[in-house]
N, C-alpha and C positions, 0 to 999 in steps of 0.2 A: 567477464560476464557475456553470454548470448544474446543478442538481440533474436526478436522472431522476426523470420522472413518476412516483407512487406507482403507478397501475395503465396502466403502460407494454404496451405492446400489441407483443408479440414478432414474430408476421409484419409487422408494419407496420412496427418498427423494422429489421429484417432488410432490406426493401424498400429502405427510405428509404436505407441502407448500400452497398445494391446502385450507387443512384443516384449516390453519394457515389467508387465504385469504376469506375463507367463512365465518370464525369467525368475523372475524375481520370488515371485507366491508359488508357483511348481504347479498350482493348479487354479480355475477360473471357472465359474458358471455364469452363464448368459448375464442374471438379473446383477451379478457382482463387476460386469465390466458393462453394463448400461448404466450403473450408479457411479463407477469409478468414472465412468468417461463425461455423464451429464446426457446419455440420448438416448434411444428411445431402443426397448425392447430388439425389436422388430430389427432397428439399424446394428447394433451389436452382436446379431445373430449371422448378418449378413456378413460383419468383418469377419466373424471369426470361421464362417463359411470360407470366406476367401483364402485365409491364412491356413485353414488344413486341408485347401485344393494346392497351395504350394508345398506342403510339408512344412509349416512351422510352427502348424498345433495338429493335436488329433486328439479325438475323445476316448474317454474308458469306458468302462461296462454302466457307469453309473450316468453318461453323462454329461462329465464337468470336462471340461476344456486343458487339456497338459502339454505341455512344450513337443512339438513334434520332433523328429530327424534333422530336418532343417534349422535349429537352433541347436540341437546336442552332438551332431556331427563333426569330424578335425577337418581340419582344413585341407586342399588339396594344395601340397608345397609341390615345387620342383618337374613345374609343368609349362612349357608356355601354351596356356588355353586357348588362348585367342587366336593365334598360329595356327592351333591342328582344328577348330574349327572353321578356320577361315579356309582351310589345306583340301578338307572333305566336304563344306558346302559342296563344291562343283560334282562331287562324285556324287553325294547323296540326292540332290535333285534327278540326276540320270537314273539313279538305281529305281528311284520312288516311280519314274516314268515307265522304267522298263518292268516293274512287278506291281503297280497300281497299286502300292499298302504303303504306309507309313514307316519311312524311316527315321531310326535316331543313333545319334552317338552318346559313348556314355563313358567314363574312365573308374576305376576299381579305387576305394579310401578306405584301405580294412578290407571289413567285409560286409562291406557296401557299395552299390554302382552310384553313379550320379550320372543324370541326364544331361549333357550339355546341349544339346542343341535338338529340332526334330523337324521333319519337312512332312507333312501330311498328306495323306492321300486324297485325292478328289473327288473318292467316291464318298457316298450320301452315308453309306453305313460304314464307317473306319475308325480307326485306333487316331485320340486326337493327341493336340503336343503335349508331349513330356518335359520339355525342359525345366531342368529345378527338381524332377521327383529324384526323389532315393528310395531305392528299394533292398532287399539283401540279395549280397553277390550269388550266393548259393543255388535261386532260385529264379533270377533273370536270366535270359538267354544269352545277356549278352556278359553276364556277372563268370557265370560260368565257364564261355569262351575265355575269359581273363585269368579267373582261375584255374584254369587248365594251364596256363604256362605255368603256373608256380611249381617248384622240387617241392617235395613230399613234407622236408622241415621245416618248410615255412608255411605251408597248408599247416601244419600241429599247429606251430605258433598262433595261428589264428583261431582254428579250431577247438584244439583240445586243451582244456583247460589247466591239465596236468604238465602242459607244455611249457611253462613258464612265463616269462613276461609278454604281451601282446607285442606283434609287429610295429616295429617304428611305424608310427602316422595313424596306428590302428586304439581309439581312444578305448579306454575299460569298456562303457557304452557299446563301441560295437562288436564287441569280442562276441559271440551267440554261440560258441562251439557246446555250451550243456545244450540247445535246441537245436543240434543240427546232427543227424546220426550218419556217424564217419564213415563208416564202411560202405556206406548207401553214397555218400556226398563223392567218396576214391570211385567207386561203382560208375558214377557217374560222370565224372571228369576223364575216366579210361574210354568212355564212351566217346566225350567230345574229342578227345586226340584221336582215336581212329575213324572220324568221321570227318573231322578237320571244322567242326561248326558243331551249336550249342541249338537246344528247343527246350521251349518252356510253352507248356501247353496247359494253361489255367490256373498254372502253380504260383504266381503274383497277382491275375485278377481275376476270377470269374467273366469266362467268355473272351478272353485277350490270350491271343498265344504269338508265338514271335521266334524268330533263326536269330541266330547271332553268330558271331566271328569276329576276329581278332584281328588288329592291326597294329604293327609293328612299322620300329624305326628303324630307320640304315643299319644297328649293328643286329637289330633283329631281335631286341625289345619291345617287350611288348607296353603302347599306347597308348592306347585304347581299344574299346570294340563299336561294331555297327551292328544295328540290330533290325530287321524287318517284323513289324507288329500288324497285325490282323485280326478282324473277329473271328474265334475260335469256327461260328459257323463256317465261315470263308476257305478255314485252315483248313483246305485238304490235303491227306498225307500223300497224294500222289503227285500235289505242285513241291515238294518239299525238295527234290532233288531240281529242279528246275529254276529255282529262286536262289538254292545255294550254290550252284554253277553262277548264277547270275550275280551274287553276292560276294564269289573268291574272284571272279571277273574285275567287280568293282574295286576291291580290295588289292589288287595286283597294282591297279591301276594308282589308287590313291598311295603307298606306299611306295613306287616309281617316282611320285610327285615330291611324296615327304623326304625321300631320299636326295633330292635336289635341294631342297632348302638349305640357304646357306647358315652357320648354327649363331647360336644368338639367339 
């Protein structure tokens, strides 16, 4: 039997309930988790505000409240997370200092990125933190850079439906290859290897564009990636060589680092 915490923490346990009801029912309206919960309009509106600022609901056309990304996504197995971001903390603060935008790291589940970590820029108008979002690989900067190291038959795998069973770790859920037009997605990723870095410019948000690239471990697998995010106004295409000099810079550097780590 559970006992309840002595200093049980009321919006977090209302949250945590939210998450319990979105599971469970597939779908939620406002007045349906103000009555499930016992509180008021207004305050239920607010949790479930919060929960699809982290990805773990997001609305339909109608609406009603459905499990976001962050509740239907696999897990990231056979990483140590904590390691590679504790590894590029130190890089991504210098990077952030050296190009005034917001950086983040991110690792590839499918074909999905996940944000791990993010250092903000200190200007008034900037890209704020990402940690926690998921977005599709296809069309982050830094999604792209990742998938750009994959062989051709593992992009199908992921991609093309005709391909057969989804990439280990790649749940049904994120398979998207009927949404994603191949020749356009190859088109693309030929792009980012001869350019040695990824751009996404409004193609995840309206107004947010962002560089990415790729970082690899000692045998020269690939990580993760780092991404630099900006407001599209900001995004000039004439800093864009100048940021990714500044970028494979960082990246030389943090991969010298990870290379040292000893394994474990």
């Amino acid at each position: 039997m559970k006992n309840r915490p002595p200093y049980a923490l009321g919006s977090v346990d209302n949250a945590l309930r939210l998450l319990h009801l979105l599971r469970d029912h597939g779908s939620l309206r406002v007045s349906e988790a103000a009555a499930e919960l016992g509180i008021a309009r207004s305050t239920a509106h607010r949790l479930l505000a919060m929960l699809v600022y982290r990805d773990f609901a997001m609305q339909d056309d109608h609406r009603t409240y459905v499990p976001g990304p962050a509740l239907t996504a696999g897990r990231v197995v056979g990483r140590p997370l904590a390691r590679l971001r504790r590894a590029l903390a130190p890089h991504m603060e210098v990077l952030c200092d050296r190009v005034g935008e917001t950086v983040n790291l991110m690792v590839r589940v499918g074909t999905q990125v996940r944000f791990l970590s993010t250092v903000e820029s200190g200007q008034v108008l900037r890209v704020g933190d990402r940690q926690g979002t998921i977005l599709p690989a296809h069309l982050a900067s830094g999604g792209k850079a990742l998938l750009a190291e994959l062989p051709e038959d593992q992009l199908r795998r992921l991609y093309r439906p005709e391909a057969g069973e989804a990439e280990s770790g790649a749940t049904p859920g994120e398979r998207t290859g009927t949404e994603v037009d191949w020749p356009a997605l190859i088109r693309a990723l030929d792009g980012v290897r001869a350019r040695g870095f990824a751009l996404n410019v409004d193609e995840t948000e309206t107004g947010v564009s962002a560089l990415g690239m790729c970082v690899r471990g000692r045998d020269r697998e690939p990580l993760a990636a780092l991404s630099v995010s900006a407001p599209s106004a900001r995004f000039d295409r004439a800093r864009v060589p100048d940021v990714a000099r500044e970028m494979a810079g960082t990246v030389t550097r943090a991969e010298r680092d990870l290379a040292m780590l000893p394994d474990g």
